[in-house]
N, C-alpha and C positions, 0 to 999 in steps of 0.2 A: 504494500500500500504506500501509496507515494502521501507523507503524511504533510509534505510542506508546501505542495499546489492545493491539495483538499483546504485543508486548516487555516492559508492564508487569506487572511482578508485582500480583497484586490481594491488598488486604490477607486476612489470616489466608489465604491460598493454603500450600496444601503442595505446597513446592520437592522434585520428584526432578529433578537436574540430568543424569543417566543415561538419560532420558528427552525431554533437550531436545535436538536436532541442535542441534550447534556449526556448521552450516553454511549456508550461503542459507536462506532456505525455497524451496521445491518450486517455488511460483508466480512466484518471481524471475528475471526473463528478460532484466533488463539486463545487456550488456556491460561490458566495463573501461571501454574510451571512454567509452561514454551514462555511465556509475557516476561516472567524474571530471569532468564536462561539470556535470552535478546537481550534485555537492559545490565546486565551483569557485563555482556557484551562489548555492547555500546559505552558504558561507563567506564571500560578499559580503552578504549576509543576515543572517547573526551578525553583522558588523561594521558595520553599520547599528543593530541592535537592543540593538550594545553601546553606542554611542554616546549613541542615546537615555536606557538605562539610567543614566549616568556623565552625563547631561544632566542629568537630573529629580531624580538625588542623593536618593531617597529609600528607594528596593530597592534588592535587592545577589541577588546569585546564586550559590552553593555548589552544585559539581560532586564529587563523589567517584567515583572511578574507581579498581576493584579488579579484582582478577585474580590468578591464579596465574603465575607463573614463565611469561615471553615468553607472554604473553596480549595485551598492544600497549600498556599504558599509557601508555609515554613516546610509542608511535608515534599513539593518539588526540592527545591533545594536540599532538602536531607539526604530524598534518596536518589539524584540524577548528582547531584555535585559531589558529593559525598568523597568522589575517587578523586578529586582533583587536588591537585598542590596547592597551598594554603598561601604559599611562598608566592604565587601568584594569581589568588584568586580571595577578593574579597568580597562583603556583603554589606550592605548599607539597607538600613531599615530607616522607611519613613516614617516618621510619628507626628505627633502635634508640634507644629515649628516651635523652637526655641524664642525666647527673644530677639536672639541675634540673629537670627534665619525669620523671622518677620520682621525686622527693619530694613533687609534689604530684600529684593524682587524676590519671585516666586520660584526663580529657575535658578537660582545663584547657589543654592544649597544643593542641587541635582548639579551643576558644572563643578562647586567645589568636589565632588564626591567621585568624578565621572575617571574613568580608568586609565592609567597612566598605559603608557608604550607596554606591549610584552601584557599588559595585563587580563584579566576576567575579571569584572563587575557585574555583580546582581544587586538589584532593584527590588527589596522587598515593598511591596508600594512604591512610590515613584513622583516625579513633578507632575503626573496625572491626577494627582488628588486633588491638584489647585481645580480641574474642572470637572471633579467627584463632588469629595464632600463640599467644598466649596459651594459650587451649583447648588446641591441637595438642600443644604444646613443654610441656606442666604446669606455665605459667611462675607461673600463681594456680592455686589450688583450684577445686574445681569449682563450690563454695558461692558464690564472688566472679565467675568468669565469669558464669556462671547469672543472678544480677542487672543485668547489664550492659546488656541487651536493654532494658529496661526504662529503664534511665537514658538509654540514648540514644535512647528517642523522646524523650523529655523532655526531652531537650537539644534534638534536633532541632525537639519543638514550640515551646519557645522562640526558639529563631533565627528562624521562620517568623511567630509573634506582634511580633518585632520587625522588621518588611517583610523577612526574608531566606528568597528560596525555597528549596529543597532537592530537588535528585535527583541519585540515584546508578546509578552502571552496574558491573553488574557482566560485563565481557569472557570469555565464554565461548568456551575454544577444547577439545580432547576430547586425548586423553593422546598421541597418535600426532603431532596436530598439533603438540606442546610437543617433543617427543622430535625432530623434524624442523627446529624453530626452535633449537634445542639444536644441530643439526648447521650450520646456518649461520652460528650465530655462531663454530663451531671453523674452518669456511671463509673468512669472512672476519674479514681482520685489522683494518680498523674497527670489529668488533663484538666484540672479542677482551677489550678495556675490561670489560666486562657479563657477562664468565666468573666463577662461583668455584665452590669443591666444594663450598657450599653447594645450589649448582642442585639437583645429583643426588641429595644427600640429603634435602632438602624434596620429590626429586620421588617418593620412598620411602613418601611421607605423603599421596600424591593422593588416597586416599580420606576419609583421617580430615579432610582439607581441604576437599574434597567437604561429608561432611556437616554442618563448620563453616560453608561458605558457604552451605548448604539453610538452618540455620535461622538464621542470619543475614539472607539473604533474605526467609525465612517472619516471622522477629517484627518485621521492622524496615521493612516497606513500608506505608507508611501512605497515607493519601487525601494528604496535602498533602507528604510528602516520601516519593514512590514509589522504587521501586528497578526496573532494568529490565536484563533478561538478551538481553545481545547477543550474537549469532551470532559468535564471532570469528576463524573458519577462514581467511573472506577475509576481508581489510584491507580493501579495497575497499569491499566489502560493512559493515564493520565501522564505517567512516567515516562512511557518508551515513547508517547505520542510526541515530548516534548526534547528526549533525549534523539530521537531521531531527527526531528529537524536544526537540531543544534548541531550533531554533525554535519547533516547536510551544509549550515551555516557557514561553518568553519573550513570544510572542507572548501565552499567556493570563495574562501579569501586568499588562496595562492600562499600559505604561508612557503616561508622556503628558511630551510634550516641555512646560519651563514657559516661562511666558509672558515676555516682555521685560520687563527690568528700568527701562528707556529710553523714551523717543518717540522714534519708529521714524522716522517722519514727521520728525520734527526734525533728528535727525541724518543721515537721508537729504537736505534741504535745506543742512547742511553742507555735506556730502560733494559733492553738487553742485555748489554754489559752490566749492568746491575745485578739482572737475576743471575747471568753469568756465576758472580760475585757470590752471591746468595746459595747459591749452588755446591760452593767450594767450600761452603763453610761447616 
């Protein structure tokens, strides 16, 4: 299954998200087993592709990853990154801006964060909440959201003009599925941490949220920083969907390992003479 034409959003597309199954598609006939067998796979894969990236020091990769309330985000990240070098892969979570990150613009906290050379960046939440909650909660006018689409291609095409690629996912799970993840975290007390009465009243707003992330989707998917709506019923499912097209990602930035700094030759005849050495002893 070609999971990165299906899943991407195609620019100027109009997002009905009431019209996507939050579930497998139809044609998807692997098991849990064969599902984690893949992604075990794939996730020695990313850790090869990250390497090279963090070798060649000259691209960097930005992940944002969004979702409503128990849609997986900490659980993508857990279990797609999990393999990757630490040494070159970090994670940035959005929260309620700081002081210091509301005195200046909306995007200035997403640029200070955004991935050096060589590096992986993810986006837990993202400078898309400025026309999330934002929107939702009346936290600006509507005159000031309303521009914001626009400023973040423009922020986005500049990362992209400085070797940084850009894709985002957005973790689609359907209102029954959240309401049913809602009951497991009351069941278990490990996930108990991740409760607040906030849940239930943001979950009062699945619509108006709904159609904050349609046109979020719709004006913000472009050719070189796509946005892609994953199934997110199953985890499972929800993993290799997201691990697979991140290959693919990565794959199409041409990374190229750079060449030796050294005589290779030379210091291999070292090294020889050493074990030589070593040998004698």
């Amino acid at each position: 299954m070609n999971f990165y034409d299906k899943m991407r959003v195609k620019e100027n597309q109009r997002v009905k998200l009431g019209k996507i199954s939050a579930n497998p598609p139809e044609n998807y006939r692997l098991d849990k087993k064969r599902t984690a067998e893949i992604l075990q796979a794939n996730r020695e894969r990313l850790l090869d592709l990250q390497y090279q990236l963090y070798a060649e020091g000259k691209q960097s990769l930005l992940i944002v990853v969004q979702a409503l309330d128990t849609g997986g985000k900490d659980g993508v990240i857990n279990h797609v990154f999990a393999s990757m070098n630490p040494q070159g892969c970090r994670t940035k979570s959005f929260k309620v801006p700081s002081s210091l990150e509301a005195s200046h613009d909306f995007l200035w906290r997403a640029h200070a964060a955004a991935p050096a050379q060589g590096e992986v960046m993810i986006f837990n939440r993202s400078h898309y909440e400025d026309v999330l909650v934002s929107r939702v909660r009346n936290l600006v006018p509507k005159t000031v959201w309303k521009q914001r689409y626009g400023q973040i291609n423009e922020f986005e095409s500049l990362l992209q003009s400085n070797g940084t690629k850009v894709i985002k996912f957005f973790l689609h799970i359907d209102k029954d599925e959240q309401l049913r993840r809602f009951g497991e975290r009351l069941e278990n007390k490990s996930k108990h941490w991740k409760i607040s009465e906030s849940d239930y009243a943001e979950r009062g707003f699945w619509d108006e949220y709904t159609t904050a992330f349609e046109e979020a989707l719709a004006k913000c998917s472009t050719k070189d920083a796509p946005w892609f709506i994953i199934p997110a019923n199953s985890k499972s499912f929800r993993n290799l969907a997201v691990s697979e097209i991140l290959i693919h990602t990565m794959q199409s930035m041409n990374i190229k390992m750079p060449e030796p700094k050294v005589d290779i030759e030379k210091i291999r005849k070292l090294y020889e003479a050493e074990l030589a050495k070593s040998k004698k002893k």
